[in-house]
N, C-alpha and C positions, 0 to 999 in steps of 0.2 A: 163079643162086642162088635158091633157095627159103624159102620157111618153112613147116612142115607145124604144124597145130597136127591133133591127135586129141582127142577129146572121147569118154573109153569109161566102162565100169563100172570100179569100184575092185578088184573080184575078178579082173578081167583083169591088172591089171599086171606081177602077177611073169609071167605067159607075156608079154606085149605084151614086156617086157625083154630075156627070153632070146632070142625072137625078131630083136627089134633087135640085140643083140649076135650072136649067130649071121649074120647082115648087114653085121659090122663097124662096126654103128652104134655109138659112142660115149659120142654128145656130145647128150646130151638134159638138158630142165627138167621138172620134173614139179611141178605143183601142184594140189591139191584143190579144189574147183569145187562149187557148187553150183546145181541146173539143173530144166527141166520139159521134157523130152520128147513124147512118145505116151502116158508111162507112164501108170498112174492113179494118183490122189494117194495116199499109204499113211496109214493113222491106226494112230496109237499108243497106247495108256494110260501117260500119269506121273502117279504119284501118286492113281490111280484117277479121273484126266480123261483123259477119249480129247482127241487133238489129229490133225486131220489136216495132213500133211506134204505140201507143193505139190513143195515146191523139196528133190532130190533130191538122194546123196551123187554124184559123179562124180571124175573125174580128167582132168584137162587135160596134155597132151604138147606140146611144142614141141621142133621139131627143126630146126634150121636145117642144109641142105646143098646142095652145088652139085646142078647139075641130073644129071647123072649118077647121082645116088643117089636122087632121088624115087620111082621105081619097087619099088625094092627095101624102104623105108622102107613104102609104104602095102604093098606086096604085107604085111611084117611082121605089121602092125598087121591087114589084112584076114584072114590066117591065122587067129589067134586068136579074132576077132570072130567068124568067120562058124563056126564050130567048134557055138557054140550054137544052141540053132532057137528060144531066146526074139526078141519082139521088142525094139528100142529097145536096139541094140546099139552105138549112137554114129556120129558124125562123124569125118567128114578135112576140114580144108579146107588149101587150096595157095594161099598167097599168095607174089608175086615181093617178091626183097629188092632193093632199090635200092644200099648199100651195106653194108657188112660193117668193122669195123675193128678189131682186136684189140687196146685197151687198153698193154698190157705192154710189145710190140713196133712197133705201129703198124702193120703189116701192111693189107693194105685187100684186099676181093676176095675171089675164092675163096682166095688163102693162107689168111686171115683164118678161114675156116669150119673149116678141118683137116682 
């Protein structure tokens, strides 16, 4: 069992989604992030003060699945990404799950992931 978390741009997601669904993938978390890459920092004007911006918009994925589906999961996610020829097109990273337990059922394991 795994857990993939992705770290992409916000403009990616409806593709990263379809993606993952065309995969069978499911069972994702998806929260808002904000982050400093490579990028370079962007300045804005509010209110007629420029302000520069370090810390950037992003989108964090978390996908937990047995090992069988990792491959399929980052292939998704690198479709999309690499589709662009900007840089600073985000992270994968793959951490091991130690256990899994589904709450409702009690299930433990890969049951547990679905």
């Amino acid at each position: 069992m795994k857990l993939i978390i992705a770290i992409i741009q916000p403009e990616e997601l409806p593709d990263v989604k379809d993606e993952l669904l065309k995969e069978k993938i499911y069972k994702f978390t998806v929260t808002n992030a904000k982050g400093q890459g490579k990028e370079f920092p962007v300045t804005e004007v509010y209110r007629g003060i420029s302000h520069e911006i370090t810390l950037l918009n992003k989108v964090r994925l978390e996908i937990a699945v047995n090992d069988e589906y990792v491959d399929a999961v980052v292939n998704a996610i690198s479709r999309v990404a690499q589709d662009g020829d900007e840089l600073a097109r985000g992270k994968i990273f793959i951490l091991p799950i130690e256990e899994v337990i589904r709450i409702r059922t009690g299930e433990r394991g890969s049951e547990a992931i679905g």
